[in-house]
One Martini backbone bead per residue (centre of mass of N, CA, C, O) as a GRO file, in nm:
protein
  250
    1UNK     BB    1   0.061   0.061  -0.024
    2UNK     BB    2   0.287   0.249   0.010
    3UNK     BB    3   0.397   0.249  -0.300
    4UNK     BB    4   0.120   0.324  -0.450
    5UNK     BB    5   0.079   0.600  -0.311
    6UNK     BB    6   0.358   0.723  -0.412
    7UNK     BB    7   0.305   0.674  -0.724
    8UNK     BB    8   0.041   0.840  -0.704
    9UNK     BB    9   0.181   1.111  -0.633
   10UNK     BB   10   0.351   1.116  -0.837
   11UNK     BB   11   0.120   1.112  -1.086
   12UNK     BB   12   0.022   1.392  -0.980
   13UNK     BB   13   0.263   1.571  -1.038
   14UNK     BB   14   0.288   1.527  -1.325
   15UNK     BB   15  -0.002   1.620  -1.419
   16UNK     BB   16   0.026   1.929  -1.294
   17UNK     BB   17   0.303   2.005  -1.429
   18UNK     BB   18   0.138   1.956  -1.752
   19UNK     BB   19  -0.025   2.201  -1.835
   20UNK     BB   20  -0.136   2.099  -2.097
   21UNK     BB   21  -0.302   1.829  -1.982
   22UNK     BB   22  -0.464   1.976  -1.802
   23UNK     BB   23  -0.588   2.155  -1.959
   24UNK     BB   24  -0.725   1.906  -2.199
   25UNK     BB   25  -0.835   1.741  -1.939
   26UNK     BB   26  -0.967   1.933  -1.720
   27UNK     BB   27  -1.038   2.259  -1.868
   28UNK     BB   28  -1.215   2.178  -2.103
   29UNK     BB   29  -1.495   2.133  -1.999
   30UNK     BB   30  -1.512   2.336  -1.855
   31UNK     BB   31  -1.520   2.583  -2.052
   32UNK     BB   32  -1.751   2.479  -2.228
   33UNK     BB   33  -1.971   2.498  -2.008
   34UNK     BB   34  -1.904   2.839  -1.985
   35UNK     BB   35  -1.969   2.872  -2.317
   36UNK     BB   36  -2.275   2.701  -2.358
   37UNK     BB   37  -2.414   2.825  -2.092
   38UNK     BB   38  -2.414   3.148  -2.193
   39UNK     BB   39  -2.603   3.057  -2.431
   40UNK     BB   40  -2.805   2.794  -2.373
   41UNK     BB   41  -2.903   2.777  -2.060
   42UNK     BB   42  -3.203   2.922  -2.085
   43UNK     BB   43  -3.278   2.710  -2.250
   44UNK     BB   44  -3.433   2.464  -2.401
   45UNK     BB   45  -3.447   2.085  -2.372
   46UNK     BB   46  -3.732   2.008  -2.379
   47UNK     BB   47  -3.794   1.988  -2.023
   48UNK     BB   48  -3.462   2.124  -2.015
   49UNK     BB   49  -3.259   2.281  -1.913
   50UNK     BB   50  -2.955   2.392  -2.061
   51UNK     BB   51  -2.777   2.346  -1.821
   52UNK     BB   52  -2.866   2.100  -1.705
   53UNK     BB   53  -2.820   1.954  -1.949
   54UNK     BB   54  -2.476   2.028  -2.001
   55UNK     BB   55  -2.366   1.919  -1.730
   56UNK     BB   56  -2.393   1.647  -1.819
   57UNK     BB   57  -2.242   1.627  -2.050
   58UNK     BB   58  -1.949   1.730  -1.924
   59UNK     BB   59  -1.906   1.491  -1.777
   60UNK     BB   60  -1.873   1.307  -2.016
   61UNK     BB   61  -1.658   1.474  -2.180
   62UNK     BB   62  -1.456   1.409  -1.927
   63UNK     BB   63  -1.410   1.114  -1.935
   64UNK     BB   64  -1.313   1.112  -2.206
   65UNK     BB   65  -1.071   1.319  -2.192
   66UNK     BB   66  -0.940   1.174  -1.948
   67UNK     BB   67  -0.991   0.819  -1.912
   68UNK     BB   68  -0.920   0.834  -2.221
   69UNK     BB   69  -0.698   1.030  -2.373
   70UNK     BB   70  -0.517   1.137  -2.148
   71UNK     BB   71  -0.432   0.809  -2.106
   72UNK     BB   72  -0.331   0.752  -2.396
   73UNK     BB   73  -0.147   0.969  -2.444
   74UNK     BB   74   0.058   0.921  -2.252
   75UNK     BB   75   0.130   0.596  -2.263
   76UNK     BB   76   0.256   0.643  -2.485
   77UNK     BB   77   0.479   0.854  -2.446
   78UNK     BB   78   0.581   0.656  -2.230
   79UNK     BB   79   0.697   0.423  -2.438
   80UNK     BB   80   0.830   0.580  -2.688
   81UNK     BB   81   1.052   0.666  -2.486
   82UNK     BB   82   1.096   0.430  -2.242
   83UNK     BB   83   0.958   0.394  -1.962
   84UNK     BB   84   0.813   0.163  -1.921
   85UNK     BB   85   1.061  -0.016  -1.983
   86UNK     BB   86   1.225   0.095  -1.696
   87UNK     BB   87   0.979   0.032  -1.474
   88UNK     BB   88   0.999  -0.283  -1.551
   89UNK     BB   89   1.287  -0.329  -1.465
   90UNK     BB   90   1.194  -0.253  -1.194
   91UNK     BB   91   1.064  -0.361  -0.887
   92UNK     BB   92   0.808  -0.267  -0.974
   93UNK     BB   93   0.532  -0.324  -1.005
   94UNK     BB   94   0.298  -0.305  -1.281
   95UNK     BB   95   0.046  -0.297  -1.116
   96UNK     BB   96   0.102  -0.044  -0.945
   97UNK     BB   97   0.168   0.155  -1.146
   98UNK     BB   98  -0.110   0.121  -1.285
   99UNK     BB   99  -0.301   0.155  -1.045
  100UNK     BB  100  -0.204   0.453  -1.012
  101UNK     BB  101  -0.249   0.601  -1.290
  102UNK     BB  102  -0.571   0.555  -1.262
  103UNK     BB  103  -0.634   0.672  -1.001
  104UNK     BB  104  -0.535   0.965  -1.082
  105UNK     BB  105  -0.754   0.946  -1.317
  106UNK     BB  106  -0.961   1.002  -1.119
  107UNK     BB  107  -0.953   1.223  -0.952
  108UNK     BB  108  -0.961   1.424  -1.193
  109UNK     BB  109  -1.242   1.382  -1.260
  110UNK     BB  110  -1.361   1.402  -0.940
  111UNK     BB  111  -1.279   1.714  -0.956
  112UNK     BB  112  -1.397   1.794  -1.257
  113UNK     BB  113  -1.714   1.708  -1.147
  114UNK     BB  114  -1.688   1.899  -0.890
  115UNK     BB  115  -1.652   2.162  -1.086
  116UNK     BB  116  -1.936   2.158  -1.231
  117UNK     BB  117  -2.126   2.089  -0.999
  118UNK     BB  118  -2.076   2.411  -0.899
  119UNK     BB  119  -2.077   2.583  -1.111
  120UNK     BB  120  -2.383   2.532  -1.201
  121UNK     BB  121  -2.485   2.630  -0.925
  122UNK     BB  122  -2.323   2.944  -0.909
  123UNK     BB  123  -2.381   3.046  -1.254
  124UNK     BB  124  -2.664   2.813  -1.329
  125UNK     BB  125  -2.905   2.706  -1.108
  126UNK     BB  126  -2.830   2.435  -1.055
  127UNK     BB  127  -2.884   2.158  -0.891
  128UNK     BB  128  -2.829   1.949  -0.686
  129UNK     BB  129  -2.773   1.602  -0.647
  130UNK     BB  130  -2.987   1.390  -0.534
  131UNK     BB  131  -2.802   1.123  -0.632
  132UNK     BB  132  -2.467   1.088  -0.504
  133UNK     BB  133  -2.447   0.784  -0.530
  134UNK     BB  134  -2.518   0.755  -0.820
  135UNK     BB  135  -2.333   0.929  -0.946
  136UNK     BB  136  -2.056   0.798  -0.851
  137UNK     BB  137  -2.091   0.535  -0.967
  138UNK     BB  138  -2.144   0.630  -1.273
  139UNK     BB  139  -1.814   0.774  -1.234
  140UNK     BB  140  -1.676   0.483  -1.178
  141UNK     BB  141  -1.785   0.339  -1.451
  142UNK     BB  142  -1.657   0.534  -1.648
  143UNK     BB  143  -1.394   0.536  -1.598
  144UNK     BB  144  -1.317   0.243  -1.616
  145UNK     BB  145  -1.418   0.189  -1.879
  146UNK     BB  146  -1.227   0.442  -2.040
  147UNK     BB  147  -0.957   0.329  -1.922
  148UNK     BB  148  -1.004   0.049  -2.073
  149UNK     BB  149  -0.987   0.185  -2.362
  150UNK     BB  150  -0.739   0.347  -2.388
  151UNK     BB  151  -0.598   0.131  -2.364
  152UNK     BB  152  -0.627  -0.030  -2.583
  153UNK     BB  153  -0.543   0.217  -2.802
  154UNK     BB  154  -0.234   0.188  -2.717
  155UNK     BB  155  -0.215  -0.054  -2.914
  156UNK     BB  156  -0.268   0.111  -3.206
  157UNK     BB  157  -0.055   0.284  -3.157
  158UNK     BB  158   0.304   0.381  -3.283
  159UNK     BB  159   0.329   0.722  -3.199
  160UNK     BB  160   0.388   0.990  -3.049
  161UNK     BB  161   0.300   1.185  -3.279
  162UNK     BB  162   0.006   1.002  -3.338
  163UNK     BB  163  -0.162   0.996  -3.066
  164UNK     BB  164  -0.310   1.297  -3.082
  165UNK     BB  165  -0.467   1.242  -3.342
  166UNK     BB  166  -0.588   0.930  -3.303
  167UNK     BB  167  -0.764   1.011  -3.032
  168UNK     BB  168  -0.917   1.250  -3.145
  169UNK     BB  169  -1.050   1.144  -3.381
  170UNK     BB  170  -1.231   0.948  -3.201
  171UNK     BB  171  -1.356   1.134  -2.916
  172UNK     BB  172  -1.459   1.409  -3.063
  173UNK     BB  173  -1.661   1.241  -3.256
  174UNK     BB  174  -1.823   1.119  -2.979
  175UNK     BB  175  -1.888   1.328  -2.844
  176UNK     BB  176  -2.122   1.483  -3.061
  177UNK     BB  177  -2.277   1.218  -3.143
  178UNK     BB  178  -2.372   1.153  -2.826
  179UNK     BB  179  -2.455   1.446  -2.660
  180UNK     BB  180  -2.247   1.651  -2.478
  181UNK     BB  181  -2.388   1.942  -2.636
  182UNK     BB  182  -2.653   1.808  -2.779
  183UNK     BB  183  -2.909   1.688  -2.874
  184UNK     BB  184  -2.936   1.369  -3.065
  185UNK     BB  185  -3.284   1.400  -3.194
  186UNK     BB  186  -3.172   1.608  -3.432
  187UNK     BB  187  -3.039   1.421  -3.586
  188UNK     BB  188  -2.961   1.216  -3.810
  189UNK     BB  189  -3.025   0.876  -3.857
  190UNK     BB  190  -2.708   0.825  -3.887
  191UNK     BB  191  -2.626   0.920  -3.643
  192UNK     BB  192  -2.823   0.782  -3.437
  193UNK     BB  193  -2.693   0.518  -3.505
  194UNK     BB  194  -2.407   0.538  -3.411
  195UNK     BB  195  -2.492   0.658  -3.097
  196UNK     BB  196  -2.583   0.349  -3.018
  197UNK     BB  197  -2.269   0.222  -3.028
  198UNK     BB  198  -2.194   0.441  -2.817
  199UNK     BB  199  -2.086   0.441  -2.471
  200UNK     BB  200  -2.109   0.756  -2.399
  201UNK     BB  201  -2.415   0.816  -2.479
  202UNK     BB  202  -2.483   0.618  -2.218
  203UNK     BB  203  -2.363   0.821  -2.025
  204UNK     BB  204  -2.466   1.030  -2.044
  205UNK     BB  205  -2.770   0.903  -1.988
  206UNK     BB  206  -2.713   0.832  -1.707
  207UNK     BB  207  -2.671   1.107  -1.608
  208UNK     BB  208  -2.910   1.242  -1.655
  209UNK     BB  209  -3.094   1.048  -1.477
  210UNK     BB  210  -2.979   1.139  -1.242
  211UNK     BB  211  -2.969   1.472  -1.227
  212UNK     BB  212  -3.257   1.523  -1.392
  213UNK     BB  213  -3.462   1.247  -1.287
  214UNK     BB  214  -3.344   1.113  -1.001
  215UNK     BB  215  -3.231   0.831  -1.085
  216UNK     BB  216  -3.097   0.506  -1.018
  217UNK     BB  217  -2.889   0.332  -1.182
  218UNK     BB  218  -3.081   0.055  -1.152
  219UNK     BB  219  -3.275   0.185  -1.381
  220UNK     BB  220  -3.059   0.185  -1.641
  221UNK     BB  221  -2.958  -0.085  -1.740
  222UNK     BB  222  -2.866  -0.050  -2.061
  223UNK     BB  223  -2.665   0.153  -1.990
  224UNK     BB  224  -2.472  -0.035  -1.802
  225UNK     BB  225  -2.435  -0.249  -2.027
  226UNK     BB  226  -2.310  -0.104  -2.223
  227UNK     BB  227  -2.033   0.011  -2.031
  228UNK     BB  228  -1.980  -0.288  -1.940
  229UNK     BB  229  -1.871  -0.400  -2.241
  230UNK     BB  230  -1.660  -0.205  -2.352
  231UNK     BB  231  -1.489  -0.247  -2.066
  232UNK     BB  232  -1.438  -0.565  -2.135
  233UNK     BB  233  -1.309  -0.505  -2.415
  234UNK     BB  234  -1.084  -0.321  -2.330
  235UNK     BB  235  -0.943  -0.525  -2.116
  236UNK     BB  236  -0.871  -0.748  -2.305
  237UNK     BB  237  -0.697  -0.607  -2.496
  238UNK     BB  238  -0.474  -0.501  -2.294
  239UNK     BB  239  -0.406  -0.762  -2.194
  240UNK     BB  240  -0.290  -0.855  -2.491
  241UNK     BB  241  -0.140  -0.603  -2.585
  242UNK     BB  242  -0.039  -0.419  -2.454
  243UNK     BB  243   0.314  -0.246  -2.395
  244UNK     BB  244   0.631  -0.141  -2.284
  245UNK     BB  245   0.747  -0.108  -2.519
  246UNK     BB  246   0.905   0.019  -2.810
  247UNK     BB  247   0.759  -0.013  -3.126
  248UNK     BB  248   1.062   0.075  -3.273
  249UNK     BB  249   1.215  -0.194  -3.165
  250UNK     BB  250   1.036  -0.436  -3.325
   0.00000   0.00000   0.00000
């Protein structure tokens, strides 16, 4: 336990000495909340207010941006410079690294989700979630789900230079697609088709159940089934592919 902590600190302070990484992946969501937010907050979105509507949202976008995107990021990066293969090298358990990694990437999103959902309090007068149990399970289910296609997606990058152009290109329009910025009713019928497919969507709908609804987690079962599916199909992937060389070495 003692190790574990040690590296987790060690990966907290990696993560926040990092301007950019910082920035892309923790205030990025933030800024377009509050920008997206002053623009169509006090409109309408169905039955529910565009802020309220958009904070669920937001949340979505964060799992994406930082335990998919920032974490898929990182780990390419520090594999083909070398990083992986020194850490496989010393005695430090590699479950152990892996598992500091994932816990930091955890707490940055909790972190960044509650700075959305005070941000909504204070700036846009969403209410205060009803549900904080069912949020924080919804909000670890989507971490872990997310953190493990992440570490997938390292598997078929194969050049640190190519990581950020590889993931953002999934990530980003599975964002918009998904419906974390714009109801996603409105889309045309082929686009629809694909959001029944990606995962965020899936959480996306389970934020907005806890958030605008008030619904329990396990009332919206289709949603927790999808994201855990996608997530098992990630963590096979990572367990089979993973590596820790540079791919430029083999």
């Amino acid at each position: 336990m003692r190790l574990f902590l040690h590296e987790l600190w060690g990966a907290q302070r990696l993560f926040w000495r990092n301007r950019e990484a910082a920035f892309f992946t923790f205030m990025l969501p933030v800024i377009f909340f509050l920008i997206f937010g002053a623009i169509y907050g006090n409109d309408r979105i169905g039955i529910y207010r565009g802020s309220d509507f958009l904070e669920a949202g937001m949340i979505g976008y964060g799992v994406a941006a930082t335990a998919f995107a920032g974490l898929a990021i990182t780990m390419v990066i520090r594999r083909e410079s070398g990083v992986l293969k020194r850490i496989r090298s010393t005695p430090l358990p590699p479950a152990t690294y892996i598992a500091a990694v994932l816990a930091s990437t955890l707490i940055v999103f909790a972190l960044q989700t509650a700075v959305i959902v005070l941000i909504g309090r204070v700036l846009f007068s969403v209410p205060f979630p009803a549900r904080w149990i069912s949020l924080i399970v919804a909000c670890l289910l989507g971490a872990a789900a997310f953190a493990a296609m992440g570490l997938a997606v390292t598997t078929f990058v194969h050049s640190a230079e190519g990581s950020s152009a590889v993931v953002n290109a999934i990530y980003l329009p599975m964002a918009i697609i998904s419906g974390t910025f714009f109801s996603p009713h409105s889309y045309p019928p082929f686009l629809r088709a694909i959001a029944a497919l990606l995962p965020l969507t899936y959480f996306t709908r389970l934020t907005r159940a806890v958030l605008l609804d008030g619904k329990e987690v396990w009332q919206e079962p289709l949603a927790v089934a999808v994201i855990v599916a996608w997530g098992l199909v990630g963590l096979v992937v990572a367990l089979r592919r993973f590596r820790w060389e540079p791919t430029t070495q083999t």
